[in-house]
C-alpha positions in Angstrom: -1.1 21.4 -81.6 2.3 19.7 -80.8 2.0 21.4 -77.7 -1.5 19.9 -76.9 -0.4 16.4 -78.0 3.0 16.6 -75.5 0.8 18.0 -72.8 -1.7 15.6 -73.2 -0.3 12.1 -74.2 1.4 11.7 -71.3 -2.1 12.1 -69.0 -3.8 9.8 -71.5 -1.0 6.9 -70.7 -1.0 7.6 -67.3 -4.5 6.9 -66.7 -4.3 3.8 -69.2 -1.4 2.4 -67.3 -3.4 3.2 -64.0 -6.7 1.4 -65.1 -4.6 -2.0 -66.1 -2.9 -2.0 -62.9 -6.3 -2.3 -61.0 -7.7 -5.2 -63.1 -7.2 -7.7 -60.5 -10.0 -6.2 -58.6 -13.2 -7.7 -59.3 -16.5 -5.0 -58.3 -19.1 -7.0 -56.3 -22.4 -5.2 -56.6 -23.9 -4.7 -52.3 -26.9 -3.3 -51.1 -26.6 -5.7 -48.8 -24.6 -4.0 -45.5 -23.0 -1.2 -44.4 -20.9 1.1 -42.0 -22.1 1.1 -38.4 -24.6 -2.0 -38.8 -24.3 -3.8 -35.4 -25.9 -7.7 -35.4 -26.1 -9.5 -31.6 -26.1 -13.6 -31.2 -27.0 -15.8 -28.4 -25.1 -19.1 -28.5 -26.2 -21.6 -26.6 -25.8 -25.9 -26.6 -29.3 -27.5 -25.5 -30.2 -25.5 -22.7 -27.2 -23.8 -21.8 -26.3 -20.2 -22.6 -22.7 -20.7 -23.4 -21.8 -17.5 -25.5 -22.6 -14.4 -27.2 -21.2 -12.9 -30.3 -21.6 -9.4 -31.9 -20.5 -8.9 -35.6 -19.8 -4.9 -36.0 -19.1 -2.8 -38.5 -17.4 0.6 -37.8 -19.2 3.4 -38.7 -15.9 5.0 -40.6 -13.8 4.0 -43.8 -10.6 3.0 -43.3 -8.1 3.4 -46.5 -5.7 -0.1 -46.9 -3.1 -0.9 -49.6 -5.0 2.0 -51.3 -8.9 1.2 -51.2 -11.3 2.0 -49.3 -12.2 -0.5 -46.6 -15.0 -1.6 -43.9 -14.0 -2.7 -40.9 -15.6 -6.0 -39.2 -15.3 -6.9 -35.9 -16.3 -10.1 -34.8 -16.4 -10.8 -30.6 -17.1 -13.7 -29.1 -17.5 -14.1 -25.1 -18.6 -17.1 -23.1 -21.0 -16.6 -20.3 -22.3 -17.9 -16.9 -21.2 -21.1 -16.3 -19.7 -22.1 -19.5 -17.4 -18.8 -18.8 -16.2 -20.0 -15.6 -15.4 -23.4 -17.7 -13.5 -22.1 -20.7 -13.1 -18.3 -20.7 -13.2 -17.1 -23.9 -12.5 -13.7 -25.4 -11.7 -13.8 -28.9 -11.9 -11.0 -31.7 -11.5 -11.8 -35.5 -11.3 -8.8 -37.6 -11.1 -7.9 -41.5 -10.8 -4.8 -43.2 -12.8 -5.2 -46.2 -12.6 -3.6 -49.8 -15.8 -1.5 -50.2 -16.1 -2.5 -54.1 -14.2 -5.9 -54.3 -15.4 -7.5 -51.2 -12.0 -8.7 -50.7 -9.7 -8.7 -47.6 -7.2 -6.3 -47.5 -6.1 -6.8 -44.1 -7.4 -9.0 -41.0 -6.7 -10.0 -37.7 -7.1 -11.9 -34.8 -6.5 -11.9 -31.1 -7.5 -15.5 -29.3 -8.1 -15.9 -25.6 -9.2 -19.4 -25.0 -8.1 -20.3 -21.3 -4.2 -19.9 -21.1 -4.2 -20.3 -24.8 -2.9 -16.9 -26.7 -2.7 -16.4 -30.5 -2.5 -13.3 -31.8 -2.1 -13.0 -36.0 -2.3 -10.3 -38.5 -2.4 -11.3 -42.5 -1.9 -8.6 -45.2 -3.2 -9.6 -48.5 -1.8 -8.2 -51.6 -4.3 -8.7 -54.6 -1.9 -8.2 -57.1 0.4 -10.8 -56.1 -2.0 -13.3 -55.1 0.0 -13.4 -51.8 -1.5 -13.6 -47.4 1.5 -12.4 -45.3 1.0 -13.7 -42.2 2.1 -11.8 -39.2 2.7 -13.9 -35.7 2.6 -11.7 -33.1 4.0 -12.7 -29.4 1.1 -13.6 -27.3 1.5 -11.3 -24.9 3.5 -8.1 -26.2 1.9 -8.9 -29.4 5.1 -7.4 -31.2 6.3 -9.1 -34.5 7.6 -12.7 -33.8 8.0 -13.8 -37.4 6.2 -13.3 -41.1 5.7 -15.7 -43.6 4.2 -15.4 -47.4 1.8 -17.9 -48.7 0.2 -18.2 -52.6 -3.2 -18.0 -52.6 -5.6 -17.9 -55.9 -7.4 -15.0 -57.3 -10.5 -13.5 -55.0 -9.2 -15.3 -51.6 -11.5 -14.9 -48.9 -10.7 -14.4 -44.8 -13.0 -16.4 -42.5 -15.3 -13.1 -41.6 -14.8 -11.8 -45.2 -15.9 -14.7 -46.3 -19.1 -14.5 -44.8 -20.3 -10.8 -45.2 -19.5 -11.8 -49.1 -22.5 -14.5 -48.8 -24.6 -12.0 -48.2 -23.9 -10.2 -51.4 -24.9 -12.9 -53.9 -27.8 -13.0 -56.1 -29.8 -16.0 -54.6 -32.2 -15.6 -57.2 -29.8 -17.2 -59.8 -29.4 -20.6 -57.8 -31.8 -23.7 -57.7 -31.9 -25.8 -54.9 -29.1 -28.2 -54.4 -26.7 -25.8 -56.1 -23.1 -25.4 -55.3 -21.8 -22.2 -54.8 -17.2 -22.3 -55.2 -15.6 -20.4 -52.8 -11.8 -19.6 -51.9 -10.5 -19.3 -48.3 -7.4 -18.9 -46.6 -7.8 -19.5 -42.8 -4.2 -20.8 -40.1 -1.9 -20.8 -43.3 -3.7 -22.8 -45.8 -6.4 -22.1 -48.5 -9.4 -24.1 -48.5 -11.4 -25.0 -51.3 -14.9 -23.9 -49.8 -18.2 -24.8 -51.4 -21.9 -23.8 -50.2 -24.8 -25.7 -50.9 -28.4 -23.3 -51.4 -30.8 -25.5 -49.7 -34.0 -23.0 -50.9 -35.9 -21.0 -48.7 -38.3 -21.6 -45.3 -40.0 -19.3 -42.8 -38.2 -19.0 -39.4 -38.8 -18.0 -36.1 -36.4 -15.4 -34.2 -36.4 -13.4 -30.8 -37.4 -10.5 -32.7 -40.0 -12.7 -35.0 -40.4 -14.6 -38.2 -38.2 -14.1 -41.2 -38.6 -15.1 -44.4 -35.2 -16.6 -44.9 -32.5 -18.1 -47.5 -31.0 -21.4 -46.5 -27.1 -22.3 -47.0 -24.7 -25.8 -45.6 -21.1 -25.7 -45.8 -19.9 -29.0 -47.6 -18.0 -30.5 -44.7 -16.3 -34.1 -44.9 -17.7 -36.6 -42.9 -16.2 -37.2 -39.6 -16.7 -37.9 -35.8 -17.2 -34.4 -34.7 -20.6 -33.9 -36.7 -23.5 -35.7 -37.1 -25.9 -36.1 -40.1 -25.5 -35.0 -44.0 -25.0 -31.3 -43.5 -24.9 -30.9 -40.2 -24.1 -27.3 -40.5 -27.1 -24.9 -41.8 -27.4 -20.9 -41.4 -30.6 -18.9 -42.0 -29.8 -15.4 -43.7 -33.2 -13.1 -44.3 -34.6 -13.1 -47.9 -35.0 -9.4 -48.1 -32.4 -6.7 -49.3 -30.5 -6.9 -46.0 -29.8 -10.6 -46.0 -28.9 -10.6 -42.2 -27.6 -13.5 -40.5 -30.5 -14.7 -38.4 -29.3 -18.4 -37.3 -26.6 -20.7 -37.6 -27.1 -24.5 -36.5 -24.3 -27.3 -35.8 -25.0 -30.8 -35.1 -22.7 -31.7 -33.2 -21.9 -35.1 -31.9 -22.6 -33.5 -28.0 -25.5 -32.2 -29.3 -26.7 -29.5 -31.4 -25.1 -26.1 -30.9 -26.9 -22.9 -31.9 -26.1 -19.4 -32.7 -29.1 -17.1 -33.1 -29.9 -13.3 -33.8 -30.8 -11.4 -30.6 -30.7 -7.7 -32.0 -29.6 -5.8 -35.4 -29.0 -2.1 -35.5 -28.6 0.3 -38.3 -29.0 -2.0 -41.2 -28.5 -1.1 -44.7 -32.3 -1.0 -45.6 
């Protein structure tokens, strides 16, 4: 019997010790989207075709700091004229805990013109700490790292976005707030979402019955009206991204679905 209990106790501490050392990791329940969906946007400012995006998810796991991860890749590319204006080629990039919905590591890697910026952040959960990574622009080897707090649950910019599509719309009445935490070029942002309720819209590839979100954004001279961000996401099981809208002071700018491959459902 003492032989069980020395064999034993130590196995029973072991995985007690092990539990309390992962309770900083929240579980986020999604049905939502998985490995190897692939979503396609058309951007475009009045009648101009001035962009396309595609959002991708890899079709493998990747393991980071531990967990099991997707990995999101966001591209955005100018076109035809606008291209020959402002070349753009930018790629944003998260690895994404598969339970949490958290970042555990992203990137990004910005062509805008001459203009370079190339970035990696490492989030450690546990610490509530974003190491940023500045990479040189053009050998993109390690120019300098620095460490920055951040609050429990901290969300990247794509993160961010792939968790919207994981909550329970259901729960919210119109003209509800929904509290967010961001950290996006060294700061955190205190982010909240208004739900706006639901309306039918009309896509390329036809009409979705669809949930309605604004980012709160502070008035100033680059927008116009009282939300003058909206996106559409589809009120089904998916919850795809189907259209984002800026007014802008130019004029409105759009972003809207042209194709979605291997979705969850």
């Amino acid at each position: 019997m003492k032989r069980f209990v020395s064999l034993i106790l130590p196995c029973v501490i072991f995985i007690l010790t092990s539990s309390s050392g992962q309770d900083h990791y929240r579980y986020v329940d999604n049905s939502s989207f998985g490995a190897g969906e692939v979503l396609k946007f058309r951007v475009h400012w009045k009648f101009i075709n001035a962009a396309e995006a595609v959002m991708q998810i890899s079709d493998k796991h990747y393991m980071v700091n531990g967990r099991p991860c997707y990995k999101i890749d966001v591209h955005g590319t100018t076109t035809g004229v606008v291209d020959w204006m402002v070349k753009v080629r930018d790629n944003w990039g998260v690895y994404v805990d598969t339970a949490s919905i958290l970042p555990q590591k992203a990137y990004l890697h910005i062509e805008e013109n001459k203009y370079r910026k190339n970035e990696i952040i490492n989030f450690n959960h546990a610490r509530d700490v974003a190491t940023v990574l500045r990479l040189d622009k053009e050998t993109r080897k390690l120019k300098e790292k620095e460490e920055f707090k951040v609050p429990d649950n901290i969300l990247d910019i794509v993160g961010g976005y792939y968790f919207l599509r994981t909550i329970d719309y259901d729960k919210y009445n119109e003209g509800d707030v929904i509290k967010l935490n961001g950290f996006f070029d060294d700061e955190v942002y205190d982010l909240e979402v208004k739900f706006l309720g639901r309306e039918e819209l009309k896509t390329k590839l036809g009409t979705f019955k669809s949930i309605v979100i604004a980012p709160i954004i502070p008035k100033n001279d680059f927008f116009n009206g009282k939300e003058p961000v909206k996106a559409w996401i589809s009120d089904d099981l998916n919850k795809v991204p189907l259209k984002v809208k800026a007014e802008l002071a130019v004029g409105a700018l759009e972003i809207d679905i042209k194709e979605m491959n291997n979705l969850r459902n």
